[in-house]
C-alpha positions as YAML, in Angstrom:
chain: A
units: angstrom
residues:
- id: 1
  name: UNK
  ca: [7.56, -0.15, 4.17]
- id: 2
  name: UNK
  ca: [10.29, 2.07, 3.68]
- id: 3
  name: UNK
  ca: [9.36, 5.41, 1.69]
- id: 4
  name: UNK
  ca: [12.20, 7.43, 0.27]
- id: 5
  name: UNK
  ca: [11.94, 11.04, -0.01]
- id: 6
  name: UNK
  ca: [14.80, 10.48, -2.25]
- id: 7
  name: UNK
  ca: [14.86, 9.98, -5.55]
- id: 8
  name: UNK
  ca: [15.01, 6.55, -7.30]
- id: 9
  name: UNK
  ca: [18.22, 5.46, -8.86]
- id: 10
  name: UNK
  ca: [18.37, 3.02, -11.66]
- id: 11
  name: UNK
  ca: [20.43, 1.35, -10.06]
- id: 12
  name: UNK
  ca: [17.81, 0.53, -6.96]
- id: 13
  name: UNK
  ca: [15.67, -0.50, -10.02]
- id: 14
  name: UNK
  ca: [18.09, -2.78, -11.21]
- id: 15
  name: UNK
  ca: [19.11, -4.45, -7.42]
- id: 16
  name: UNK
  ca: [14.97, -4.97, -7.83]
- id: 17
  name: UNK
  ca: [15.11, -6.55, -10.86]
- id: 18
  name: UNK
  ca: [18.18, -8.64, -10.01]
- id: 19
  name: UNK
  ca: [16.49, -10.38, -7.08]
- id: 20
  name: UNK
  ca: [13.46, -11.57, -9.32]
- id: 21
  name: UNK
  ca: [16.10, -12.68, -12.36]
- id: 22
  name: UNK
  ca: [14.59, -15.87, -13.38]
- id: 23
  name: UNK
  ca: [11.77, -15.92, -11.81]
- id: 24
  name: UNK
  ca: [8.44, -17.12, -13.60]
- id: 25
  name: UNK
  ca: [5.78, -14.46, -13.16]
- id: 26
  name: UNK
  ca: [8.14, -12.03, -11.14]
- id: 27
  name: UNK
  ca: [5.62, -8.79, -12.51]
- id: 28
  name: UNK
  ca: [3.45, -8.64, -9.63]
- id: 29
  name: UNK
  ca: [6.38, -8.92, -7.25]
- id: 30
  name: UNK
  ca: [8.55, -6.87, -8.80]
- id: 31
  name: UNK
  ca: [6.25, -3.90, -9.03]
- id: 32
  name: UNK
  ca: [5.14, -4.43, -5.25]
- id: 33
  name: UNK
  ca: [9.38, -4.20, -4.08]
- id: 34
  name: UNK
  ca: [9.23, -0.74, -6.52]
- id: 35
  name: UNK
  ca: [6.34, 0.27, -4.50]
- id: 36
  name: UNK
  ca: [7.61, -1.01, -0.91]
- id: 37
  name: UNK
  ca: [11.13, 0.64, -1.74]
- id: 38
  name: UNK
  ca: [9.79, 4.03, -2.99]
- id: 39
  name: UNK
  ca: [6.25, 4.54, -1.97]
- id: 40
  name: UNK
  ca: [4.78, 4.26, -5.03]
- id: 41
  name: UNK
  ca: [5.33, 3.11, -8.69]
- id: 42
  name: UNK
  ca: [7.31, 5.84, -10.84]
- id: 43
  name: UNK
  ca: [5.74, 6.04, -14.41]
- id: 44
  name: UNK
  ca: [9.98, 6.07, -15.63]
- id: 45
  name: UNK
  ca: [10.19, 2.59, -14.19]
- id: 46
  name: UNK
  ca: [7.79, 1.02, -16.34]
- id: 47
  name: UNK
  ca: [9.60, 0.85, -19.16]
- id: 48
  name: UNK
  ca: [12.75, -0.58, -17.58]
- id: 49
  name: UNK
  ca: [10.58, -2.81, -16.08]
- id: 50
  name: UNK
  ca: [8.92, -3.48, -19.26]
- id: 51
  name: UNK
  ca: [12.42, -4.30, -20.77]
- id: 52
  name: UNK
  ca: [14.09, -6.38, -18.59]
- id: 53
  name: UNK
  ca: [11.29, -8.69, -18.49]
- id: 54
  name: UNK
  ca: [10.51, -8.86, -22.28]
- id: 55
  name: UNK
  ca: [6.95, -6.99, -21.72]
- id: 56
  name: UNK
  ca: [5.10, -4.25, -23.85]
- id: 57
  name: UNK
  ca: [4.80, -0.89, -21.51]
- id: 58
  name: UNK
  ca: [1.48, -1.23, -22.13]
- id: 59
  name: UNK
  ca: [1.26, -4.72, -20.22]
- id: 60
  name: UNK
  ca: [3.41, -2.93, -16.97]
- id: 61
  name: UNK
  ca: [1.38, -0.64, -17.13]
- id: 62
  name: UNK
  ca: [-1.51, -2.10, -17.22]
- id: 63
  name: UNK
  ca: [-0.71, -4.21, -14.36]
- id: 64
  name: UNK
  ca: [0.47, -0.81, -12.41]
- id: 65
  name: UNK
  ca: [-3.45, 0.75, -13.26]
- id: 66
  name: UNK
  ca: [-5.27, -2.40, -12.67]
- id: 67
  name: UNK
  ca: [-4.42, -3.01, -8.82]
- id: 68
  name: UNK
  ca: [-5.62, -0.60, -6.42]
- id: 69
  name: UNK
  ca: [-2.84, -1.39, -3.96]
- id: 70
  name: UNK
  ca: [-0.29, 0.53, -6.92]
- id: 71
  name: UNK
  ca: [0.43, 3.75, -6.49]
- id: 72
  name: UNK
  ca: [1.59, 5.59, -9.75]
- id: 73
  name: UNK
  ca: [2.17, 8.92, -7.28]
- id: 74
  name: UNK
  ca: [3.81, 9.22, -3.96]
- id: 75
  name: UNK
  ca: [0.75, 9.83, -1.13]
- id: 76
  name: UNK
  ca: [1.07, 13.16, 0.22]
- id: 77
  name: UNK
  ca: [0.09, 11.56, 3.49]
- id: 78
  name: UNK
  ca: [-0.06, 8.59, 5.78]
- id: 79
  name: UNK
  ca: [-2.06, 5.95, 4.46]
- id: 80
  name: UNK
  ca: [-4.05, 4.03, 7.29]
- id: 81
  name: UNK
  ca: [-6.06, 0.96, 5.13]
- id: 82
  name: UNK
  ca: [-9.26, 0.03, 7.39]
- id: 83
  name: UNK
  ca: [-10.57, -3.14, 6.64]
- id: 84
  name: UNK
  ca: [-14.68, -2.35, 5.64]
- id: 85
  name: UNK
  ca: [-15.60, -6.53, 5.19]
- id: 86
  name: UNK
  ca: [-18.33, -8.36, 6.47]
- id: 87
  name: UNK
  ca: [-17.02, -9.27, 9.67]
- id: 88
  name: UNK
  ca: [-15.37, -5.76, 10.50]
- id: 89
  name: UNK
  ca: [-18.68, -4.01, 9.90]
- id: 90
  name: UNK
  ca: [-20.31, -6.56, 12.30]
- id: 91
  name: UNK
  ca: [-17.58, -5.50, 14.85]
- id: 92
  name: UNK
  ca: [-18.31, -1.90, 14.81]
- id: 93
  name: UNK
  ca: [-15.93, -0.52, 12.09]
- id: 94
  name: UNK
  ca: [-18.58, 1.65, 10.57]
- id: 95
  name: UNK
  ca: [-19.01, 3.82, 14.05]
- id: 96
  name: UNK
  ca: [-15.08, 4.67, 13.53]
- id: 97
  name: UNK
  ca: [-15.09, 5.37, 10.11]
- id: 98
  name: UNK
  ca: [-15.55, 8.97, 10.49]
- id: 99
  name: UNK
  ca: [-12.83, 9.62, 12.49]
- id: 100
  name: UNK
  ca: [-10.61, 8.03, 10.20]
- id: 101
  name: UNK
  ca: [-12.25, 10.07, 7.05]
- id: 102
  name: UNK
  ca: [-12.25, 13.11, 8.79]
- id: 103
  name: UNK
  ca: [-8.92, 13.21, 10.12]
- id: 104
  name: UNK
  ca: [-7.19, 15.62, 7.07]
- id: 105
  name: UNK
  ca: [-3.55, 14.49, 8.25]
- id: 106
  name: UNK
  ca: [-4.18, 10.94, 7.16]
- id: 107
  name: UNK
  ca: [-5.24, 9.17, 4.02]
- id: 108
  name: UNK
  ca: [-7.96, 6.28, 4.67]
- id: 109
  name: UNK
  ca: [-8.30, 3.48, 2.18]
- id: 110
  name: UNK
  ca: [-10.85, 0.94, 2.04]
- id: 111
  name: UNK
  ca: [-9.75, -2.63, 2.30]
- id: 112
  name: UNK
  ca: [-11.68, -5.56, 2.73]
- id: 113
  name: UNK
  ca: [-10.28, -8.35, 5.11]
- id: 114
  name: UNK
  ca: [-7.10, -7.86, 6.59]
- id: 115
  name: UNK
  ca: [-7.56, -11.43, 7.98]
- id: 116
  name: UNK
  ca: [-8.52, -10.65, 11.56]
- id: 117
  name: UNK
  ca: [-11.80, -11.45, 10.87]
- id: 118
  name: UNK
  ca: [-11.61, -12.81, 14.73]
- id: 119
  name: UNK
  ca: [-10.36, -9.54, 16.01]
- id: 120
  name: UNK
  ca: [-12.43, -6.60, 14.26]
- id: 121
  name: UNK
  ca: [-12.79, -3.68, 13.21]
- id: 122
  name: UNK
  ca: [-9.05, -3.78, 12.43]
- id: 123
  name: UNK
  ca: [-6.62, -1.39, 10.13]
- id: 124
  name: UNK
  ca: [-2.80, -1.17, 8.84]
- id: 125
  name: UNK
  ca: [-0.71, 1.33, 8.41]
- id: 126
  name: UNK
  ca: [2.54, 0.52, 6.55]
- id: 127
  name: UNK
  ca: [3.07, -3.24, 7.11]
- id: 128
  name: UNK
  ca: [1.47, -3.25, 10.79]
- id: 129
  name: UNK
  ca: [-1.65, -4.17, 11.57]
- id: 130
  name: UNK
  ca: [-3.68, -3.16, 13.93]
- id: 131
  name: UNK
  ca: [-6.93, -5.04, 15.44]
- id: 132
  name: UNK
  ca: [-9.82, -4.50, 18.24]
- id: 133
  name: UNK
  ca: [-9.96, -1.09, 17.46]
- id: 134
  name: UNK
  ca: [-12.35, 0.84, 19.38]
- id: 135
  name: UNK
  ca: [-12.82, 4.57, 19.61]
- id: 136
  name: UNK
  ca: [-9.48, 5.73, 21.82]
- id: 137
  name: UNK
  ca: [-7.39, 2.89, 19.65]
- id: 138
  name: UNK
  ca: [-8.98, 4.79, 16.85]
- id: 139
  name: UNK
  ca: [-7.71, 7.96, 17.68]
- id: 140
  name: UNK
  ca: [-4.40, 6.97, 18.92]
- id: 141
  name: UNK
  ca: [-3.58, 4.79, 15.99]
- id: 142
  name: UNK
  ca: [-4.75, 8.31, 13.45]
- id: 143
  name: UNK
  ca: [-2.24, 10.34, 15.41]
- id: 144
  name: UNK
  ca: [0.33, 7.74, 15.65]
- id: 145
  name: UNK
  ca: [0.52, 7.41, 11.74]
- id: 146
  name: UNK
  ca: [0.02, 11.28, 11.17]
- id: 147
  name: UNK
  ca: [3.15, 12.02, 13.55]
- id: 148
  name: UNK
  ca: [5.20, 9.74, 11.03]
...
């Protein structure tokens, strides 16, 4: 995932928009290239959003508050998601849970099922994953993603 410091442009909008043109249903994806391209989803997109597909704001943006996984402001840190499901939890994900909470230079979301269910207590940071964790992984992976 690539997040700009910069700015949008329009015009990175529009190269967004351009790749879904025809596209039946392209909301969902469109709105998840805004996010993967600038971190989050800008309230000022919405509406051009919104117009190039022939949708109310309200719809956008009702999509953009419904999903968890949108972001309507930039995170002011790295986000590490740590997968809390069934099979995690059996594998010992609740033990490193606190260090992940706890750590103030990272962010920790709850997810549930990153689909190592096989290879638990597992996490993801960007578009990585990262599986088996145990205590030193644990640490390692916290100050890997805060040093980012």
């Amino acid at each position: 995932m690539k997040v700009s410091s910069e700015p949008w442009t329009e015009a990175e909008v529009d190269e967004i928009l351009r790749r879904h043109d025809g596209r039946e249903g392209a909301l969902l994806p469109i709105l998840n290239d805004v996010q993967a391209a600038f971190g989050y989803v800008p309230d000022a997109v919405v509406p051009i959003v919104a117009h190039a597909l022939n949708l109310s704001r309200a719809e956008v943006h009702g999509v953009v508050t419904f999903y968890h996984d949108l972001k309507r402001v930039p995170a002011d840190r790295p986000v590490i998601k740590l997968c809390r499901a069934e099979a995690c939890q059996a594998r010992g994900v609740e033990r490193l849970a606190p260090l992940f909470e706890a750590d103030p230079r990272v962010e920790t979301e709850t997810v549930y099922c990153l689909g190592l269910c096989a290879s638990g207590p597992s996490a993801m940071v960007g578009d990585r994953v990262f599986a088996r964790l145990d205590e030193g992984s644990a640490r390692r992976l916290i100050d890997q993603a805060a040093a980012s």
